[in-house]
C-alpha positions as CSV (number, residue, x, y, z in Angstrom):
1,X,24.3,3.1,3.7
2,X,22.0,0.2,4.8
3,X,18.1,0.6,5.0
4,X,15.5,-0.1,7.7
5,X,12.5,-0.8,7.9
6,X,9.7,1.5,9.1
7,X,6.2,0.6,9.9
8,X,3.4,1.9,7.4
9,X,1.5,3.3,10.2
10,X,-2.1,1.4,8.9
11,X,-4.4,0.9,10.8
12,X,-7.7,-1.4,9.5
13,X,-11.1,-0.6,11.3
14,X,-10.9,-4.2,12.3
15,X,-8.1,-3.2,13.9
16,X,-9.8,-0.2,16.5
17,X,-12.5,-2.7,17.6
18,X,-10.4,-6.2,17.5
19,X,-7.8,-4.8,19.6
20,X,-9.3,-3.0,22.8
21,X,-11.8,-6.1,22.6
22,X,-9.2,-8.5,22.9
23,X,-6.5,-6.7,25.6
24,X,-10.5,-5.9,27.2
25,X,-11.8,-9.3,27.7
26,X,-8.3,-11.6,28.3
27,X,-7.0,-8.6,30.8
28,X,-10.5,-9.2,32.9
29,X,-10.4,-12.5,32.9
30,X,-6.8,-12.7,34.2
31,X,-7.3,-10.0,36.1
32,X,-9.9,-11.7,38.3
33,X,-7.5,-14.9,39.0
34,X,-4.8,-12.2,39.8
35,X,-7.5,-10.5,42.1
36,X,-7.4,-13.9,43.9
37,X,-3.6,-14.5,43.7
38,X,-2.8,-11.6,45.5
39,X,-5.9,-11.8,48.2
40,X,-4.8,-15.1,49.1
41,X,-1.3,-15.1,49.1
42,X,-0.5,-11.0,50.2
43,X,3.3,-11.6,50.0
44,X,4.2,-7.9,48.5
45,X,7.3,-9.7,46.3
46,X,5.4,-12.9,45.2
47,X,2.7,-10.3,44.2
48,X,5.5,-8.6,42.1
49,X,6.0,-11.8,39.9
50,X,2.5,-12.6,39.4
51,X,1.7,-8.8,38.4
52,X,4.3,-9.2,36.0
53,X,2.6,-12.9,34.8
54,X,-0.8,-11.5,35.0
55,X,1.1,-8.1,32.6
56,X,2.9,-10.6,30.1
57,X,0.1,-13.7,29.9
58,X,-2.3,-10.8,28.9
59,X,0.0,-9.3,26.1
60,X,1.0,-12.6,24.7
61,X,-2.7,-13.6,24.4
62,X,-4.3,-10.5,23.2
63,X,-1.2,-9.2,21.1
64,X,-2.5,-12.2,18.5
65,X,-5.1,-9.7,17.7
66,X,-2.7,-6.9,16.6
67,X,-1.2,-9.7,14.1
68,X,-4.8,-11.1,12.9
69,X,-6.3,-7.4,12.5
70,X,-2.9,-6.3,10.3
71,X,-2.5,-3.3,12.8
72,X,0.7,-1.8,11.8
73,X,0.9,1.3,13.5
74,X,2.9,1.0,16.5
75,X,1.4,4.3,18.9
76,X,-1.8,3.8,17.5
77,X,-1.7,-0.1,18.7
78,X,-0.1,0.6,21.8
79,X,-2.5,3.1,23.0
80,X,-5.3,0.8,22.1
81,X,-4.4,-2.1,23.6
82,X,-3.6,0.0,26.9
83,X,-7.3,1.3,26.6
84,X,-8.2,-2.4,26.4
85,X,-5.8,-3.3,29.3
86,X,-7.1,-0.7,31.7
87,X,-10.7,-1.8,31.5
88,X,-9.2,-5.3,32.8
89,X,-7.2,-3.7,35.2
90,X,-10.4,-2.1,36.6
91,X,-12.5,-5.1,36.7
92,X,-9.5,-6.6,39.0
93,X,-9.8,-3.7,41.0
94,X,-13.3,-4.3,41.4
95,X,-13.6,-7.7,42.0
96,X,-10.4,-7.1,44.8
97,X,-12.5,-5.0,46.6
98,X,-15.4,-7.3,46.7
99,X,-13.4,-9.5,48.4
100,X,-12.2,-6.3,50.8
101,X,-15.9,-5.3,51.8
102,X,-16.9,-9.3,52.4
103,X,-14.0,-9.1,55.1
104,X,-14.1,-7.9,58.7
105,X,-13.5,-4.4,58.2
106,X,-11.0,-2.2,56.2
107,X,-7.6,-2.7,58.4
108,X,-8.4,-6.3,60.0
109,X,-7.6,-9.1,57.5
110,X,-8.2,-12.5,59.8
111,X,-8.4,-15.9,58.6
112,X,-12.3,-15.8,58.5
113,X,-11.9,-12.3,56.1
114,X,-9.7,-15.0,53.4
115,X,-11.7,-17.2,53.2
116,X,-14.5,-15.5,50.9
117,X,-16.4,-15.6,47.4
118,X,-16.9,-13.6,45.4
119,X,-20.0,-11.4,45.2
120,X,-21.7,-10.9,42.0
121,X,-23.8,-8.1,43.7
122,X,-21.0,-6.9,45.5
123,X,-19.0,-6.1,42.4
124,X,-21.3,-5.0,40.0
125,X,-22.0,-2.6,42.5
126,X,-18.2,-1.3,42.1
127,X,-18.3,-2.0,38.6
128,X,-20.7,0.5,37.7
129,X,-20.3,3.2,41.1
130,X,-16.8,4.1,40.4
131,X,-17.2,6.9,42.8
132,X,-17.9,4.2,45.3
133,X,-14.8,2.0,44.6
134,X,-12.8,5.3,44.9
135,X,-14.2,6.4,48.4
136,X,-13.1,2.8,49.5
137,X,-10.0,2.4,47.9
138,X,-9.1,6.0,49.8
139,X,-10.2,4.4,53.1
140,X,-8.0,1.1,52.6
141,X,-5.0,3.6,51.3
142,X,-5.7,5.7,54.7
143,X,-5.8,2.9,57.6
144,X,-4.6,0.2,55.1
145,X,-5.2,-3.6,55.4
146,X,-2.5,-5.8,55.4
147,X,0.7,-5.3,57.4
148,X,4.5,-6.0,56.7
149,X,7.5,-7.6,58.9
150,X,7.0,-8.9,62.8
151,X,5.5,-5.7,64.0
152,X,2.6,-6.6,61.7
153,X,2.5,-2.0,61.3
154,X,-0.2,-2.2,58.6
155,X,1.1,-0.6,55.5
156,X,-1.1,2.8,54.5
157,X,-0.6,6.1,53.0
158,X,2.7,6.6,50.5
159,X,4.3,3.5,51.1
160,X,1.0,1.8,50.0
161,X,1.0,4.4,47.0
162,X,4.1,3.3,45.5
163,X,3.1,-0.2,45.9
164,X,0.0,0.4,43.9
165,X,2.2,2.6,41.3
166,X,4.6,0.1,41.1
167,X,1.5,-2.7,39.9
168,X,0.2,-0.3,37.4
169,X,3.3,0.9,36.1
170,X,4.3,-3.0,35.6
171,X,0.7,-3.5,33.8
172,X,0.8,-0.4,31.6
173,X,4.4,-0.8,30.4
174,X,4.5,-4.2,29.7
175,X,1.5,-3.8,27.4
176,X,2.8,-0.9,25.7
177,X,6.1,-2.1,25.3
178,X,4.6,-5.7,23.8
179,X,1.8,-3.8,21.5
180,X,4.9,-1.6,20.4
181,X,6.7,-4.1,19.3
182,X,4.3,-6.4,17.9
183,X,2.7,-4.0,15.9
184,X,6.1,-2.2,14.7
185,X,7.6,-6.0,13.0
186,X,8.3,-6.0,8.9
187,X,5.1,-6.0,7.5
188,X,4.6,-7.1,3.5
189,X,2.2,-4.6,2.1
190,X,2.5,-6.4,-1.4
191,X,1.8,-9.7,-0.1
192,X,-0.4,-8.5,2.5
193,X,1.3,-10.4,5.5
194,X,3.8,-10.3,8.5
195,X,7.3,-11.3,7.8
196,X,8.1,-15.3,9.4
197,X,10.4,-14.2,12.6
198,X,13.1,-16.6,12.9
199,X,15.0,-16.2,16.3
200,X,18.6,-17.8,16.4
201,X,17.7,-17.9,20.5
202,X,20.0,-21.0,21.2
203,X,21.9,-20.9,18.4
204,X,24.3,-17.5,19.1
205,X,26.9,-16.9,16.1
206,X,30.4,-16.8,17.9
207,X,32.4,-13.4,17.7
208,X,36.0,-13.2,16.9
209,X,38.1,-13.3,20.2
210,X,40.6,-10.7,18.7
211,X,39.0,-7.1,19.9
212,X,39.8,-5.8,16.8
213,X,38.5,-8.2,14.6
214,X,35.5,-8.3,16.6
215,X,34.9,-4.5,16.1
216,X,35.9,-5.0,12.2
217,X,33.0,-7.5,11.8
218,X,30.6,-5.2,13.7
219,X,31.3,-2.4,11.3
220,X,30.9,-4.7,8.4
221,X,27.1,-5.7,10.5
222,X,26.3,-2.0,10.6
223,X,27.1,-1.3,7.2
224,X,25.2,-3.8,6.2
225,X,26.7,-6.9,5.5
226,X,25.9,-10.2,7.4
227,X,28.2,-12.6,5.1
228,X,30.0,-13.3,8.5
229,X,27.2,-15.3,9.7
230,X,27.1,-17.8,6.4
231,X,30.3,-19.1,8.0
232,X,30.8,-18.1,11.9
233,X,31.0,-21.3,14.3
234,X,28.0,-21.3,16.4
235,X,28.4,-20.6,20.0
236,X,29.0,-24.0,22.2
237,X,30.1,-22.3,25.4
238,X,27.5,-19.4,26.4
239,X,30.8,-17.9,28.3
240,X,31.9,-16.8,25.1
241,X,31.3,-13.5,23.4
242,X,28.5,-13.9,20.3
243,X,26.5,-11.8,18.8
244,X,22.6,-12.8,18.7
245,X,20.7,-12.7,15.3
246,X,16.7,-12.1,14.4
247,X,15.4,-12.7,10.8
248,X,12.3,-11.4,9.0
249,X,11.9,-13.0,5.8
250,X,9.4,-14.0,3.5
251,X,9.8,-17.2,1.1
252,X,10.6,-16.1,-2.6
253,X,11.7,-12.3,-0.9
254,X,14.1,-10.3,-2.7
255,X,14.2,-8.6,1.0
256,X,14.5,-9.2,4.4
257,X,15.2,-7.5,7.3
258,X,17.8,-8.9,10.3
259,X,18.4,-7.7,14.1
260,X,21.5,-8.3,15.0
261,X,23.3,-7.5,19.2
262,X,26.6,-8.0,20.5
263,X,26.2,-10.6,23.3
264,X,28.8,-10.1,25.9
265,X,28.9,-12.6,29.0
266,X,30.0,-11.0,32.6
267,X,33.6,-11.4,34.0
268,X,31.7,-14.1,36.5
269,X,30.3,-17.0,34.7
270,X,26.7,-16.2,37.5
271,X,27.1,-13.0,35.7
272,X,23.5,-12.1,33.4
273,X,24.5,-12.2,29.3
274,X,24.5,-8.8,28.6
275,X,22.8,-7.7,24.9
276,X,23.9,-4.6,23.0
277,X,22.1,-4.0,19.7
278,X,23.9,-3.0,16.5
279,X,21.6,-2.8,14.2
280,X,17.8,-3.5,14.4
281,X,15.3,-3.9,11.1
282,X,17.9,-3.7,8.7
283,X,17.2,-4.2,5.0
284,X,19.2,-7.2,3.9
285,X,18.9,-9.5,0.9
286,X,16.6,-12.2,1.1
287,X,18.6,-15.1,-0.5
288,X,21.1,-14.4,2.0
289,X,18.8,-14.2,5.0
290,X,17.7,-17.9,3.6
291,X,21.5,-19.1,3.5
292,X,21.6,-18.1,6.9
293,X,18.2,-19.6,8.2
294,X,18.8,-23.0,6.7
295,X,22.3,-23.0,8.6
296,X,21.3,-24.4,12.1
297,X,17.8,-26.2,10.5
């Protein structure tokens, strides 16, 4: 039966301060352009991609802090950098509200009410009286302040409540999901060092046409053995069925460890590639896992 790899679950100090620090600082940062994004441009679905830019820019950024600090325990990490990412998340808040109280009033958002700066007094006055940024977040979420479709019916109470669930839920899941992860890849505790990720992104092994053959070589995968890849075409036609192959190796390695999915394309060729994994982490050998590498190099 193959082997996978599981995380040591270490954690260096470095790691509990580096970590919050980082998601902390980049999160607020971001967060204050996204503040902006969204004031200027309330569109509720182009406010939907830039939550999820604002969410992944953040992770990508930060998450080098859970690679430079060695943190290898993937709850521990995730929680952490979701501690870090809410403190970010606030000071958006914060500074979006500053921009609220410099407009008319709570419910009127006119062209004069946009075009505003922010107040330093203003949001360090939210910033440190969370009680007040409560009270007026409740008013906005009872008489709201901007408004949807021709009617311009200014959107309030539980339709305004999923909104803001939906922006938090984006945040908060993208950074656990991306700490998770990061944090949860082969680590060397010998060698002291992450495993080199290679991903075969654009270069997709092709999978026999046959359906039985194809199900033969994903036994053999799942048990193990990824000698099909030394010789499998690569994919020239992403129509085609492939399957998708991740590396973690180390030079001079005895072991490495490979995630390999089934890649299926839809009936219609507009049709999103579909990914199914087969085996994730597994234990292979290394001199094999450098055979395969050097193919498409």
């Amino acid at each position: 039966m193959p082997e996978f790899y599981k995380s040591s679950n270490k954690l260096p100090i470095s790691a509990l301060v580096a970590i919050p620090v980082a998601f902390a600082v980049v999160s607020s940062v971001l967060g204050v352009i996204y503040a902006m994004g969204i004031w200027y441009c309330p569109i509720i679905y182009v406010n939907a991609l830039i939550c999820f830019a604002w969410a992944g820019l953040t992770a990508a950024l930060a998450g080098r802090a859970i690679k430079a600090t060695n943190g290898r325990f993937p709850f521990a990490v995730g929680l952490l950098a979701l501690v870090g990412a809410l403190v970010g998340y606030y000071v958006h808040w914060c500074v979006w509200l500053t921009f609220v109280i410099k407009s008319i009033d709570v419910g009127s958002r006119s062209l004069s009410g946009l075009k505003i700066s922010l107040d330093p007094e203003a949001f360090l006055n939210f910033f440190l009286n969370p009680a007040d940024s409560r009270d007026f977040v409740v008013a906005i979420h009872e008489r709201g302040l901007w408004a949807l479709g021709k009617g311009k019916t200014l959107v309030n109470g539980t339709f305004l409540t999923v909104v803001w669930g939906i922006e938090i839920l984006i945040y908060a899941i993208t950074t656990l999901v991306y700490a998770c992860s990061t944090a949860g890849e082969p680590f060397s505790e010998a060698g002291n060092r992450w495993f080199d990720k290679t991903l075969f992104k654009n270069n997709e092994f092709k999978a026999p046409d046959d359906p039985e053959e194809n199900r033969a070589v994903a036994r053999n995968i799942m048990n193990g053995d990824l000698g099909y890849f030394l010789e499998a075409p690569l994919v020239t036609d992403k129509s085609e069925n492939a399957f998708s192959l991740e590396i973690f190796s180390l030079p001079s390695s005895p072991v490495a460890y490979a995630t390999v999915k089934g890649a299926v394309q839809g009936k219609k060729k507009s049709e999103t590639r579909q990914y199914a994994d087969l085996v994730t982490k597994m234990a292979v050998s290394g001199d094999l896992a450098d055979r395969i590498v050097q193919r498409t190099r």
